[in-house]
One Martini backbone bead per residue (centre of mass of N, CA, C, O) as a GRO file, in nm:
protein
   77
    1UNK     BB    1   3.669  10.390 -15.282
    2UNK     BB    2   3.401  10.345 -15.048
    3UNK     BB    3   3.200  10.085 -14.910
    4UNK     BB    4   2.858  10.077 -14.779
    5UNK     BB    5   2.724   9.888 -14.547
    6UNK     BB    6   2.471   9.656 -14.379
    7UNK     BB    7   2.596   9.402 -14.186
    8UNK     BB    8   2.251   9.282 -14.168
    9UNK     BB    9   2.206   9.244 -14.507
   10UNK     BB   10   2.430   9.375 -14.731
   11UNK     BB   11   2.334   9.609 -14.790
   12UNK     BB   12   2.390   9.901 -15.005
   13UNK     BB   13   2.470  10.249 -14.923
   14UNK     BB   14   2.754  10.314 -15.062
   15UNK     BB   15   2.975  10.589 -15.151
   16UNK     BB   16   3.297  10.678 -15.019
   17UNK     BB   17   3.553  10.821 -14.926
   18UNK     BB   18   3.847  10.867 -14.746
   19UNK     BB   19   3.802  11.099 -14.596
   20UNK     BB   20   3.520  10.994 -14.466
   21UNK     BB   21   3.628  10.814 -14.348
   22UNK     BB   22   3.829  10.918 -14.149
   23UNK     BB   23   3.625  11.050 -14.001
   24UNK     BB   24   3.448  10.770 -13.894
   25UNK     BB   25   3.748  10.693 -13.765
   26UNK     BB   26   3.782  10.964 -13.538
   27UNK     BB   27   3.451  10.903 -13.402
   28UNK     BB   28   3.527  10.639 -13.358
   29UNK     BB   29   3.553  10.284 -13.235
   30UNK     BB   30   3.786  10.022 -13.232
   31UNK     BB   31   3.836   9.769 -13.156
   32UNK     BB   32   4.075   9.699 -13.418
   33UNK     BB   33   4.266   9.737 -13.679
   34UNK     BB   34   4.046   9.543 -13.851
   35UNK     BB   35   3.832   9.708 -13.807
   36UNK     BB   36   3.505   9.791 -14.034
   37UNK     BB   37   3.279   9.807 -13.787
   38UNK     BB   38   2.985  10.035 -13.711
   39UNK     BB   39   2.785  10.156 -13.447
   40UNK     BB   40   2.456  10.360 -13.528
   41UNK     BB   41   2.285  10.635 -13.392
   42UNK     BB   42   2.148  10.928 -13.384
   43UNK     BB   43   2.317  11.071 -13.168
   44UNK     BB   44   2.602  11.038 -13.362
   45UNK     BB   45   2.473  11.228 -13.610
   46UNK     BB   46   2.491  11.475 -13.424
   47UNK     BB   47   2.771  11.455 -13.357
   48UNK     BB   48   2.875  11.471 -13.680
   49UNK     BB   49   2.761  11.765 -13.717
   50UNK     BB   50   2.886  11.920 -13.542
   51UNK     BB   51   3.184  11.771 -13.645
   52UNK     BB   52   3.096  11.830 -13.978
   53UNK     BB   53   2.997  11.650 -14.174
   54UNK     BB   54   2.904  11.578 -14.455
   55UNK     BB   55   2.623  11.550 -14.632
   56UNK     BB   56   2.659  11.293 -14.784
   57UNK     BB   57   2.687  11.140 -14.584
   58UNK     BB   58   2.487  11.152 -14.364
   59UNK     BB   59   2.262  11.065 -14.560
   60UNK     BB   60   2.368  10.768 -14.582
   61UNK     BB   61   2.308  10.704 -14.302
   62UNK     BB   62   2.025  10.815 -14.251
   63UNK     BB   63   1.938  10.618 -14.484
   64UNK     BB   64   2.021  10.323 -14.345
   65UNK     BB   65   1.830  10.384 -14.073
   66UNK     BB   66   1.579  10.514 -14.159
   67UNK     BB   67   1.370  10.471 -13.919
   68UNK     BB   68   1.568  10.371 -13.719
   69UNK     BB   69   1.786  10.412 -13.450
   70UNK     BB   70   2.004  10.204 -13.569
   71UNK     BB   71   2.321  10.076 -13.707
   72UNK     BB   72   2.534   9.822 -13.888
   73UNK     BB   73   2.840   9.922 -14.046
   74UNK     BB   74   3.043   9.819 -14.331
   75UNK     BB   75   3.358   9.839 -14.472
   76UNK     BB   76   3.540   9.880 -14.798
   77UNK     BB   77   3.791   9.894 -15.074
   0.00000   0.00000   0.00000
């Protein structure tokens, strides 16, 4: 399992799967290949609907967002 957190708080977001990793890196840019955190705002949550994403991550993503407009989240393993 992979764990997310909030990058900015460190507050933990949850555990994704592998596969759910691998969507997240697929659909975002990575600085460089030991990047490990992504910032998402709403809009890229509605492009991740569209492009599949399943609903446990969204969720997680969207718990993550809160009232607010956008996140950095960061993984580990």
């Amino acid at each position: 399992m992979v764990t997310l957190k909030n990058k900015d708080t460190g507050a933990s977001i949850g555990e994704i799967s592998e596969s759910q990793l691998q969507f997240l890196i697929d659909q975002l840019e990575e600085e460089s290949l030991s990047d490990q955190n992504y910032w998402l705002n709403r809009a890229m949550l509605d492009i991740f609907r569209e492009n599949g994403a399943d609903a446990e991550l969204m969720s997680l993503l969207e718990n993550a967002m809160g009232s607010g407009d956008e996140v950095e989240i960061e993984w580990q393993k």
